[in-house]
Structures are given as structure tokens and as C-alpha cells.
C-alpha positions in Angstrom: 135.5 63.6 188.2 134.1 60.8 186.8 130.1 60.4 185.9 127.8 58.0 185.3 124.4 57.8 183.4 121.1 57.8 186.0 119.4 54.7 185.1 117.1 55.3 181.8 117.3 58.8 181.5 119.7 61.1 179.6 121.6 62.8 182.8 125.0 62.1 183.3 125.9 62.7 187.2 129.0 63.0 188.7 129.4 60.2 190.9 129.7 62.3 194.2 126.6 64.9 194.6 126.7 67.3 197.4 124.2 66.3 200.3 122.8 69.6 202.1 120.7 67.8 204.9 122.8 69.5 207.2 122.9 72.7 206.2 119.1 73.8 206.8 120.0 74.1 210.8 116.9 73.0 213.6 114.1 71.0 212.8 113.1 67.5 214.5 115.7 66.1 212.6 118.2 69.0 212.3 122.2 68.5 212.7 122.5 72.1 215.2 122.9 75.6 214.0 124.2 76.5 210.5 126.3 79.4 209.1 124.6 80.3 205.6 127.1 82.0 204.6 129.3 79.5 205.2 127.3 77.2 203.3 126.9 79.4 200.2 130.1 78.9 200.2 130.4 75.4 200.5 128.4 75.4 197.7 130.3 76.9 195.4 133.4 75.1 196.5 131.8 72.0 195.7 130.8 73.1 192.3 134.4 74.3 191.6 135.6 71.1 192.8 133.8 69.8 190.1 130.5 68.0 191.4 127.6 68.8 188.7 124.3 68.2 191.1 123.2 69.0 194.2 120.6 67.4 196.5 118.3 68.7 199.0 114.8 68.6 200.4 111.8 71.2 201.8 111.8 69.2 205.1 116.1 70.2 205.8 115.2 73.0 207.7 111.7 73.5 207.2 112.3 75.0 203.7 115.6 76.7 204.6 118.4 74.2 203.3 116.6 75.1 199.6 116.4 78.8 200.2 120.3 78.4 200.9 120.6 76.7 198.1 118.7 78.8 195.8 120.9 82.1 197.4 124.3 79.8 196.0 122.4 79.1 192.6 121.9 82.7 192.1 125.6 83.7 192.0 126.3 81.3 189.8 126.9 81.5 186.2 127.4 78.1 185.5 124.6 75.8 187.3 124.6 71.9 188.6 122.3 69.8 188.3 119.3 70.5 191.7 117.5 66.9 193.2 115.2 67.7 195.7 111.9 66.0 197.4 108.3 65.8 198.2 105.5 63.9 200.5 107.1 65.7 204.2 105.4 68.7 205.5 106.0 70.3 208.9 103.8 71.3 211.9 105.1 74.5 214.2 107.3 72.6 216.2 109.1 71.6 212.9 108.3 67.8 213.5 107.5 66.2 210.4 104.5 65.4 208.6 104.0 62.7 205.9 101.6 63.8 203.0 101.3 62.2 199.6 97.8 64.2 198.7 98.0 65.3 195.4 97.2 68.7 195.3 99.8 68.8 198.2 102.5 67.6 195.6 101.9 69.9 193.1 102.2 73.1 195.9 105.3 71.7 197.1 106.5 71.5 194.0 106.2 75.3 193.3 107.1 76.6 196.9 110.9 74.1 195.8 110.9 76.2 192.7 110.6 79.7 194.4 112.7 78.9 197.4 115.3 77.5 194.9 115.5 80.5 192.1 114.8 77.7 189.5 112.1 77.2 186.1 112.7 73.3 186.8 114.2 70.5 188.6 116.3 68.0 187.4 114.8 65.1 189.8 112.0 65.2 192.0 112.0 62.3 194.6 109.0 61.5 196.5 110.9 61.6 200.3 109.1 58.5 202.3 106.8 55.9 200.9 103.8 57.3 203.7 101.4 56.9 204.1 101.6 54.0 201.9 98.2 53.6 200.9 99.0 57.2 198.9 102.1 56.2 197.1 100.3 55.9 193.4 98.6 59.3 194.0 101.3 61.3 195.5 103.3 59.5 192.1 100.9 60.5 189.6 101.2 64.0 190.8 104.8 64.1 190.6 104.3 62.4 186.8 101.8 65.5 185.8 104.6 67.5 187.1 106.6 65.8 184.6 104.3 66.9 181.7 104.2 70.5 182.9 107.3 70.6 182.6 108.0 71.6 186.3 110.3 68.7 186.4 112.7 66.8 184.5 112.7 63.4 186.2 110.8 61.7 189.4 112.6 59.2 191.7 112.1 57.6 195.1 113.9 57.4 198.2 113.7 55.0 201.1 111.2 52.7 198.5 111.2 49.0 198.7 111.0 46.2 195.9 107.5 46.1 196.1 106.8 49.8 196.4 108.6 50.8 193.3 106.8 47.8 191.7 103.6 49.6 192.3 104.4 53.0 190.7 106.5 51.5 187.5 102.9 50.8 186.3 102.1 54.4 186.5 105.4 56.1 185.1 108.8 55.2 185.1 111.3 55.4 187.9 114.3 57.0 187.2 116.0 56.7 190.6 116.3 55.2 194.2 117.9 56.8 197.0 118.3 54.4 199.7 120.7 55.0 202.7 124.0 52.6 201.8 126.9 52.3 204.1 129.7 50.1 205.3 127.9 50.2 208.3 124.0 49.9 206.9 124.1 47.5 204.0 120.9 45.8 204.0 120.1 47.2 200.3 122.7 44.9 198.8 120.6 41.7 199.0 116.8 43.3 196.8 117.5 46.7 196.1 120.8 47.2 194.4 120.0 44.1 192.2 116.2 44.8 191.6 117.1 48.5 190.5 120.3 46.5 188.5 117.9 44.3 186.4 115.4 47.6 186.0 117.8 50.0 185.2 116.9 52.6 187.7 120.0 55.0 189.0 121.0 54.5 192.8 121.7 57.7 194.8 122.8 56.5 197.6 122.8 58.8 201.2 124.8 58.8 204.2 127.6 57.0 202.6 129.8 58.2 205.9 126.7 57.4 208.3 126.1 60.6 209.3 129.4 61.4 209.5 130.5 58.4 211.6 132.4 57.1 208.7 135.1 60.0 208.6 136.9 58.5 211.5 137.1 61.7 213.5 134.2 60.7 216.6 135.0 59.3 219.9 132.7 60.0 223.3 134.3 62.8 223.2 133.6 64.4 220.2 129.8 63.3 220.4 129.5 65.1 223.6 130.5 68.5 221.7 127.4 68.1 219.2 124.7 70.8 219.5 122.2 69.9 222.5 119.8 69.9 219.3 121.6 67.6 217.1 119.9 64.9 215.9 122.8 62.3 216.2 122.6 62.2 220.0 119.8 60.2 219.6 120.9 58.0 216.7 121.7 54.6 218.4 125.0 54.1 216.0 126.3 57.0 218.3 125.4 55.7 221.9 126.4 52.5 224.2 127.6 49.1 222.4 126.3 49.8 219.1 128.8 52.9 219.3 132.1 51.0 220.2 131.3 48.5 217.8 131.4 50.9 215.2 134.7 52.0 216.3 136.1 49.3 216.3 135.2 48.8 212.6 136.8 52.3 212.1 140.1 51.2 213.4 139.9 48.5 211.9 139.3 50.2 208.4 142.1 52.9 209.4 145.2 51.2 208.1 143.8 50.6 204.6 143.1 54.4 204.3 146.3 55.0 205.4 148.7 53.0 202.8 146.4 54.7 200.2 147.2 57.6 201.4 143.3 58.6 202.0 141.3 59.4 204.9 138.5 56.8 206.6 135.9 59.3 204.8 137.2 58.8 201.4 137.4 55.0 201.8 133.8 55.3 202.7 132.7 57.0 200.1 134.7 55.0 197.4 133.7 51.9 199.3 130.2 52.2 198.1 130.9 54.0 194.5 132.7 50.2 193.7 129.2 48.7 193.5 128.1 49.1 189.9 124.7 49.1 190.5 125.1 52.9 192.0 125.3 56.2 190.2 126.2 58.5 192.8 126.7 59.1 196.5 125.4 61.8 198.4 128.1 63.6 200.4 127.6 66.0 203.1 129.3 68.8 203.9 128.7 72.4 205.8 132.4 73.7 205.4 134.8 74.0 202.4 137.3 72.3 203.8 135.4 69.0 204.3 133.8 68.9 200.5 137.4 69.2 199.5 138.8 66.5 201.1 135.6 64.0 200.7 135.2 64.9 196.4 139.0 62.9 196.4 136.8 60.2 196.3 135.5 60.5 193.2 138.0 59.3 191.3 139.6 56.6 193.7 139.2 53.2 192.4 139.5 50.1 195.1 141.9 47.7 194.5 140.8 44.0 194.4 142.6 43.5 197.8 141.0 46.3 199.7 138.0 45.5 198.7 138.6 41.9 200.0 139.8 43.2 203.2 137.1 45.4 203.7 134.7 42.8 203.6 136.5 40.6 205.9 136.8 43.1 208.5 132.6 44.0 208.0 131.4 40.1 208.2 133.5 40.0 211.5 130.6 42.5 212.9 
């Protein structure tokens, strides 16, 4: 698979990471119950598929996506590449909580390391820009964590313009990870070119919104989600806003096909074409679907699709 350099710093990414939101199982934002086993494997699958980094996050799960993680890491000779966040905490109903405090950072920071069986991580990303009035001291933390050597690199997610204005002054971004789909593309008009011009990498999430994007969900198939999944309260799944979508799905449906691909791989490609991204984030809980979506990698767009893609999405 091909890779591409994350903005100003030295690591060379493959251009599909695997995503392990899912994976954690409940919490306020879970996606249902997970099989860890299952996922170890994933894992692994994705790593022999060739995908070099993994992302993650202490608030998939309530710590439990990165525990996975680490129990993968450890039966592995050969390592990728680990992302994961900071700045969400968790009450005991596993709702979230938004802390930037400083001291805060640096425990989270060590409770990422034990849970994932690692000496240091490759990029630490502060999760939300909240509360906003902490963003510098929740980013000075992660930069001391920087010259502990505890981490590598320190990027955002979800950070506007402005926002990553404000911490540049205080130590250099390496990343953005803002969500980037054919069906949410509101980065493309500040974001992509802001973090263009200033050479910080894009790792973009939800490149298949939320699975939406593979082409497989009708009413249906959204009535079989776990009572606890998340997605039957995301609006892109329920009343207009959902048949619009499918519409654009069957609409995107014969392009895949004459490719030979699947409405998940067009996806993903879709968004790898902008050359202001490094990477997407790709999902998965199962072998089977890593497999398929990691095609993607190394599928190129034609000028024509990518013409009649964006005919079909300024129609919406």
C-alpha cells in the first residue's frame, strides 16, 4: 500500500489506518457489543494486509478499545504505528467528560501507555477542542509529553482554523483529524487548505459515515443495530436525511461497479484523491470487512469518476 509523509514530521503512514472506535463495545457513544477476540484478530488481519498504524482513543469503550489493542500489540513481532487521544474522561454511566487540565493529560497519557503494552506513542491527539478556554494548557501538557519522551508527535482532532492557530504558537501541529466524507464535506472550504498551506497531515475519520457509505443499510438493516448503538440516533440514519442519503448511494453504485469495487472502497478512495490528506481512518470489527475496505488503498480515481462523483454530490 501506498504511504504518505504526516505533514512536517518524519512518519511515513500508509494511507488507510485502522479505526477501532467500534471495537471498545457500550459507552454513550458505543456501536453495541464487541467480540475481542474477534477484534484481536481483526487486528492482525489488518496489519498483515499491510496497514502500518492504528488509531484509537481512552473514551472507545471507556478504556477498553486500547486494552484490545494493546492484547493484539503483544502478539506481535512486528508493530504499526499506535495514534490515540486525550481531553475525554468518563463518569459511571460511561457518558463523556471533556477535560483539558493538565495534570489530567499527563495521567491519561500513562493509563494509554499501560492499557496499550507500549514505552511511547507515535501521535497523541488532543480528542475535542473543550472546554475551549483550556485548549493551550491541555496542549502544553501534551508538548511536555513530547520532551519526556512519552510521545512521538501531538495532533488535533475536530480543531478549527482558529483553534489550531492558537496552539502553533506553543508547539507545532503535526496533524488534524477532522471527520471527511462524501456525505460531510464541510472541511474542504478552511481546513484542508489551511492545513495545505501549513503543512500539517490530515487523518481523516468516518470516511464511510459510520458505515453508511458501504452501501449495505436500508430500514431494514438499521432496525437490526444493537438497542445500544449509537447510530440509531445519528440523524443521517433516520427520516429524510436517511433516504437522501440513499439515494446518493444508488446513485454512486454504478461507478463502483464498472470499477469493479464496492460503494465502501469508492468512499474511501474518494477522499484519499484530495492531496491535502494523509490517511483515512477505516473501521472495521471483523476480518472480512478490513479486507475488502484496505483495496482502497491503492485505487486511484480516474478524472471521470471523480467528475461524476461530484455531479451526483452538488445535486444534494
Amino acid at each position: 500500500m501506498q504511504t504518505r509523509k504526516l505533514g512536517q514530521t518524519d512518519v511515513e503512514l500508509t494511507v488507510i489506518g485502522l479505526g477501532t472506535w467500534a471495537i471498545g463495545g457500550p459507552w454513550q457513544f458505543g456501536w453495541g457489543p464487541q467480540d475481542d477476540a474477534e477484534s484481536v484478530r481483526t487486528i492482525h488481519a489488518a496489519v498483515d494486509a499491510g496497514i502500518n498504524w492504528i488509531d484509537t482513543a481512552p473514551i472507545y469503550g471507556c478504556g477498553h478499545s486500547e486494552e484490545v489493542v494493546g492484547q493484539a500489540l503483544k502478539q506481535m513481532r512486528q508493530k504499526p504505528l499506535v495514534a490515540t487521544k486525550c481531553g475525554l474522561l468518563w463518569n459511571d454511566k460511561r457518558e463523556k467528560i471533556n477535560c483539558l487540565d493538565h495534570d489530567s493529560i499527563i495521567k491519561e497519557c500513562e493509563d494509554s501507555l499501560k492499557r496499550l503494552c507500549v514505552e511511547v506513542i507515535d501521535l497523541y491527539q488532543m480528542h475535542w477542542p473543550q472546554p475551549e478556554e483550556q485548549i493551550e494548557e491541555g496542549w502544553e501538557a501534551m508538548a511536555s509529553l513530547v520532551e519526556q519522551g512519552k510521545v512521538r508527535h501531538i495532533g488535533t482532532s475536530n480543531f478549527t482554523v482558529a483553534q489550531l492557530e492558537r496552539i502553533a504558537k506553543i508547539h507545532p501541529v503535526a496533524s488534524l483529524q477532522p471527520p471527511y466524507s462524501m456525505l460531510r464535506r464541510n472541511i474542504e472550504e478552511k481546513l484542508l487548505p489551511y492545513c495545505g498551506e501549513n503543512n500539517i497531515g490530515v487523518v481523516c475519520y468516518s470516511p464511510m459515515q459510520k458505515g453508511l457509505l458501504t452501501g449495505k443499510f436500508t430500514k431494514e438493516h438499521v432496525q437490526t443495530l444493537a438497542p445500544d448503538d449509537h447510530r440509531r440516533g445519528d440523524a443521517d440514519f433516520t427520516g429524510n436525511k436517511f433516504e437522501q442519503n440513499l439515494k446518493i448511494i444508488n446513485a454512486l453504485r454504478p461507478i463502483a461497479d464498472r470499477n469493479g469495487k464496492t460503494i465502501a472502497q469508492l468512499a474511501i478512495a474518494w477522499v484519499l484523491q484530495k492531496e491535502e490528506v494523509t490517511a483515512a481512518i477505516v473501521g472495521a470489527r471483523k476480518q472480512k470487512q478490513i479486507e475488502e475496505t484496505v483495496q482502497a488503498g491503492d485505487w486511484v480515481l480516474s478524472e471521470t469518476d471523480i467528475e461524476e462523483i461530484e455531479n451526483i454530490l452538488s445535486k444534494e
